[in-house]
N, C-alpha and C positions, 0 to 999 in steps of 0.2 A: 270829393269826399270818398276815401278808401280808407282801408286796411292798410299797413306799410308792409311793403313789399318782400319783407321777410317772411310773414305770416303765411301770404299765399304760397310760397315756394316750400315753405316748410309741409303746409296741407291741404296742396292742390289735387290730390289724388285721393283724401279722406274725402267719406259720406256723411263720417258723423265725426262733428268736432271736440268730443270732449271722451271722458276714457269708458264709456260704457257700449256693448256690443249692440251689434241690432237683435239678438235674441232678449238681453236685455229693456231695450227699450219695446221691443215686442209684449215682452212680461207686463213691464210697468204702463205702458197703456192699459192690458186688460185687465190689471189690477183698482184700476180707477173705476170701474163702474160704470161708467159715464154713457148713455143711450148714442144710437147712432144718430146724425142731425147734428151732435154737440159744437157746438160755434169755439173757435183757439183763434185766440193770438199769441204770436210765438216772438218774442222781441231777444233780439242778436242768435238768430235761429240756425245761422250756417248756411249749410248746402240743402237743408230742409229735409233731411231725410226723417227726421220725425216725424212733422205734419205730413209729410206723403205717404209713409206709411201707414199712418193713423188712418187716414183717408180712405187708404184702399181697405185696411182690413178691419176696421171700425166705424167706418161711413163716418165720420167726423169732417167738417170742412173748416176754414176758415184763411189766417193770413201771418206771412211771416215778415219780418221786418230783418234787415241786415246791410250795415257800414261797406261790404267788399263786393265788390262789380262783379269779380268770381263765383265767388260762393251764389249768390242770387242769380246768375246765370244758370251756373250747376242745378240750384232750387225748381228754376222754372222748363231748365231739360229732364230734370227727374219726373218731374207731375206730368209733362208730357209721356214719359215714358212707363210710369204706373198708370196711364190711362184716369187721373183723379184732377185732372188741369180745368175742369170745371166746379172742383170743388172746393181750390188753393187758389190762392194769389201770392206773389211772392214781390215786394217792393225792395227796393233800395234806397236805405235812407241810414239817418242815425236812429235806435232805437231809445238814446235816453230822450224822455219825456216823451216817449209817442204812446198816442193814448188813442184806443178804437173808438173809430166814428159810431159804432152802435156797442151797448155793453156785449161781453162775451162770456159762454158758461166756464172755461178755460183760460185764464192766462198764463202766460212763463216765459222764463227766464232761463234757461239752463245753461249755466256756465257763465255766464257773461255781467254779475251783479257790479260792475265799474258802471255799468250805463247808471245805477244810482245810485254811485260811490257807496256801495258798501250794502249787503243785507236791509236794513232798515230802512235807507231809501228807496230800493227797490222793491221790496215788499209795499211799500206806498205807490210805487208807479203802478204796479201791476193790477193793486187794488182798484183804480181809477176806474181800470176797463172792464171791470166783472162786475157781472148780473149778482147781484144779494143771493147768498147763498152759493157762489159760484167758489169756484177749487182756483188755486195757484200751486205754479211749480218751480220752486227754487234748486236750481243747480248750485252749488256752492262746494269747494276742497274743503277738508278738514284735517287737523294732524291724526294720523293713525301715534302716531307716537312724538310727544312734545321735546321737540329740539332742545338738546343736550347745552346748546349757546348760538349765537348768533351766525357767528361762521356756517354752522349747520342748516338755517335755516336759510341763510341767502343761496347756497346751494342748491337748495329748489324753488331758487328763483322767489325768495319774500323776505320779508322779516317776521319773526316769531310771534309778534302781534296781528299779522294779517289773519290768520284764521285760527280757528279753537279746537279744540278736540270734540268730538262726536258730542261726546251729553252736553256738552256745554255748546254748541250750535243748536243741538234742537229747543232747549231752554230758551236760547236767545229768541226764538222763533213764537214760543209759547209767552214770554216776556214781552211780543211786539200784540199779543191779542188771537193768537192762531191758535187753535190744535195741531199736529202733527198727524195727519189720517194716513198716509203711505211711507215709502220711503225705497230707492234702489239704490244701492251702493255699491261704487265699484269695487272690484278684487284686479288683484294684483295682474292676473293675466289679461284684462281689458285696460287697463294702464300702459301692459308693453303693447299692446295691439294699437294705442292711442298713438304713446312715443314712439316706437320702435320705424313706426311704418313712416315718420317723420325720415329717420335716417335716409331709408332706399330714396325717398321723394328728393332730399335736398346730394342727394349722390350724384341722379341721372340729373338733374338740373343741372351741376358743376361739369359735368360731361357735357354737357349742352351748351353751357355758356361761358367755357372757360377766361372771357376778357370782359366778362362784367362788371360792373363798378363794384357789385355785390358780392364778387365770387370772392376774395378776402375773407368777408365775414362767416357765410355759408362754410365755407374750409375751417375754416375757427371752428364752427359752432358743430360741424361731423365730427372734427377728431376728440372734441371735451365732452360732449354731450352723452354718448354713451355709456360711458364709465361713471360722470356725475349723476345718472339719473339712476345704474347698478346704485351705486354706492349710497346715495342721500334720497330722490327722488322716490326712489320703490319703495325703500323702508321707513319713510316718515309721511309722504302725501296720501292722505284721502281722499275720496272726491264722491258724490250723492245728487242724488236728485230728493227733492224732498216734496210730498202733496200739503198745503196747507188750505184750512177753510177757518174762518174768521168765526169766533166767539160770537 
């Protein structure tokens, strides 16, 4: 049970898997409020640089869950390395339908809502594991600008029905029973910070591994990648984290 081996070569050398910086995710921790002690689980978490830095500079502890033998390696050499590896656990597993053995004040999701096909079913997983009254965090894209036609949107990688524009996700959000109490979103320059850092990773790889079964595709996806993501990518994907608490 992994990740397909594209994934990691693309973001073997990211901390954080999705397009927000760590100054960002710095903010949006302390914007939560949250006391130190507060118990997360973090399900399709990455390389955990969230939880560990929560950890260190919020005394928060708790447990991250994630599909790629990498990244949860990465996970559990980082909390050794912020000194917080008594306060995380990092599992490898699949995170849809995994549900914490004790409720938690924290749960999320960020980036990864396929583990419950879609917003609405994960907004259900995540509920499972929180304590009444407890917060959730939905990472989810949005259109900053809604695709002109279909062409356009498969260009960043979807179809036009996959996500919604900004007011009409939080709606949706508010329609499953939630408030909307935070919200980080990214901008344009933690997007290229996301992508861009993908290119260098999957360059030195092809230097590395030039007779891979893989290296075909890798080559494909350097020389399109850059220009589709200039041209469709930057001007129409959104992307957020969002805090929600249950009505």
């Amino acid at each position: 049970m992994d990740l397909p081996r594209i994934f990691t070569i693309r973001e073997s050398n990211h901390r954080i898997h999705n397009p927000l910086t760590a100054d960002q995710f710095a903010t949006l921790g302390a914007s939560l409020r949250l006391p130190a002690g507060t118990r997360v689980l973090d399900l399709a978490g990455g390389s955990g640089e969230m939880l560990c830095t929560w950890a260190r500079d919020l005394g928060f502890t708790g447990t991250g869950v994630d599909i790629s033998t990498l990244f949860t390696a990465q996970a559990r050499a980082r909390a050794a390395e912020l000194g917080v590896a008594d306060q995380v656990e990092f599992l490898h597993g699949d995170a849809a339908g995994h549900v914490a053995d004790q409720p938690v004040d924290l749960a999320a999701c960020v980036g990864a809502t396929w583990i419950g096909d879609g917003v609405p079913g994960t907004v259900q997983l995540l509920q499972r594991s929180l304590l009444p009254g407890g917060m959730m965090l939905i990472g989810e894209p949005f259109w900053r600008q809604t695709p002109p036609d279909e062409e356009t949107a498969q260009a960043c990688h979807a179809t036009a029905a996959d996500f919604l524009p900004l007011p009409a996700l939080i709606e949706q959000f508010q329609e499953l029973g939630y408030d909307v109490v935070e919200m980080m979103l990214a901008d344009q320059n933690s997007w290229d910070r996301y992508t861009a850092a993908q290119w260098l990773s999957m360059r030195r790889w092809l230097d590395e591994n030039p007779d891979d079964e893989l290296a075909p595709e890798v080559r494909e996806e350097l020389t399109t990648e850059p220009a589709r993501y200039a041209r469709y990518g930057r001007e129409y994907l959104g992307w957020g984290v969002f805090a929600l608490m249950k009505r």
